[in-house]
N, C-alpha and C positions, 0 to 999 in steps of 0.2 A: 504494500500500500504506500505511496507519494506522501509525505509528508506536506501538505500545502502549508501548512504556518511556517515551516523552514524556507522553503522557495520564498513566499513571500516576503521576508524578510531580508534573502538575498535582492528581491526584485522592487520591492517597496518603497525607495526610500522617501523619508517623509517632506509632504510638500510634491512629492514628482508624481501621484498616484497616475494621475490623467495620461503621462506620457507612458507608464509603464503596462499598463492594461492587458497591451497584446501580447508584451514581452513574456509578464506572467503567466500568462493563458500559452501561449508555446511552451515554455519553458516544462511547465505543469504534466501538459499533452506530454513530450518526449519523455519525460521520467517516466511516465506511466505506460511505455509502451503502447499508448491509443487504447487505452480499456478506461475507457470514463463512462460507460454506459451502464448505467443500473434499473435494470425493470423493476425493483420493490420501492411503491409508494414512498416519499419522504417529504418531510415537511419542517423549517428549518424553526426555528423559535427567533424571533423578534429580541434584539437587543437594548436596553433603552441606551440613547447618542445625544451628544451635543444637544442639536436640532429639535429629535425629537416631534417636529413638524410633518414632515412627508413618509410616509409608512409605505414603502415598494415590496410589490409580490414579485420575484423572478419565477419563472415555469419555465422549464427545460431539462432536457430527460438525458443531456450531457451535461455530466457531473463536472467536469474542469470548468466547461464557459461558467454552468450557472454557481459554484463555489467560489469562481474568483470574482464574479461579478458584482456576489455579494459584498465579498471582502470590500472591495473597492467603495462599492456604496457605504457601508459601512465604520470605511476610513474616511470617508468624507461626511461622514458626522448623520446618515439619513440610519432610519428603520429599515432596514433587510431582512426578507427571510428567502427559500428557497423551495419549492416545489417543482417532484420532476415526473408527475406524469398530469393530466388535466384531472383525474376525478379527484383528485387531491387538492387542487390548485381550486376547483371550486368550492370544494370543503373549507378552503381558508376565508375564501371570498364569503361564502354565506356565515362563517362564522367572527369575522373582522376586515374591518372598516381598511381598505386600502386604495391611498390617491393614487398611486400607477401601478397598473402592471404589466411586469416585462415577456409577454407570453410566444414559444416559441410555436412556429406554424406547425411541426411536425411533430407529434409527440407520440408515445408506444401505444397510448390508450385508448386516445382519440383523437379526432380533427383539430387543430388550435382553433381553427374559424365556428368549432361548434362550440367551445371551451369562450371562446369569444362574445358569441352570442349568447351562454347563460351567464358570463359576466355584465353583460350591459341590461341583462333582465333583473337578476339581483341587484346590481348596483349599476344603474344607469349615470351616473355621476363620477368613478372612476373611469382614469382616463388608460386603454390597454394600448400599446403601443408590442407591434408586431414585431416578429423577429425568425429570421431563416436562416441557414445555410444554402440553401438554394435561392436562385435567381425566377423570382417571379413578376415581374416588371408587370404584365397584364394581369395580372390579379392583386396588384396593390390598387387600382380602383372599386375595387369590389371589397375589400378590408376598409377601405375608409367610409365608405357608403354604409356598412357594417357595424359602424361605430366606431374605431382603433383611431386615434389619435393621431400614430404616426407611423411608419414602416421603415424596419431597416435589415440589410443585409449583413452578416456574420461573415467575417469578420470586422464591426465597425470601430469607427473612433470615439474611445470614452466621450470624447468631448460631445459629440452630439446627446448625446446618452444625458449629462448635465445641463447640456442647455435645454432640453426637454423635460425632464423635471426643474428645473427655474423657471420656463414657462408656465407649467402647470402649476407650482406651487405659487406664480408670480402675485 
């Protein structure tokens, strides 16, 4: 098992989180041989931060993107937790209050676009902002129509990732 607090630490340093994002998420990936993929439900527990303000659900069912991305949020002072398949991720959603979440289109369980759709049924006021490893350019009009906030392809740059939650929490 990758020790991520160690990487992190190598990759982290503080103040640089935004530039370091990908570095860590590679870095992660290689140690572990490409076995970030867990089919058993998880669900991360909420930290209290600085902030405090913006409460972020990540969903994704690769364990390196959505553990470092936590980190990351979580170094930068927001509420993170982590769910990696959709019926889980809606179990958070009907059971607490979250301004974004980060949901990824593919997941072992089910659809993200349907994991989509009962999040903006629960909570029509959270804002989900998409997220792929594949390239679906003609079906991000169909996601924003759907209610998602924003779309972005994997591998992105933190920095979009903060300026959309600044948005939202603006």
């Amino acid at each position: 098992m990758v020790d991520i607090k160690e990487i992190e630490a190598e990759v982290l340093p503080q103040g640089k989180t935004g530039e370091c994002f990908s570095s860590l998420y590679r870095k992660i990936f290689a140690r572990s041989g490409g076995d970030q993929f867990n089919p058993e439900p998880i669900a991360g527990k909420a930290e209290s931060t600085e902030r405090g303000t913006v409460s972020i659900l990540v969903v994704d069912d690769d364990l390196i993107f959505g553990r470092s991305f936590v980190s990351v949020l979580k170094e930068k002072g927001y509420n993170a937790e982590l769910a990696n398949t959709g019926k889980s991720a809606i179990a958070e959603v009907e059971n607490r209050y979250f301004d974004v979440v980060f949901l990824d289109v593919k997941l072992p369980d089910m659809n993200g676009v349907e994991v989509l759709k009962r999040i903006k049924t629960i909570r029509p006021e959270t804002k989900v902002i998409m997220i792929t490893a594949f390239s679906y350019n003609e079906f991000a009009d169909e996601l924003l129509q759907l209610g998602a906030f924003a779309y972005f392809c994997k591998p992105f740059d933190i920095s979009l990732a903060f300026r959309a939650i600044e948005e939202i929490d603006g």
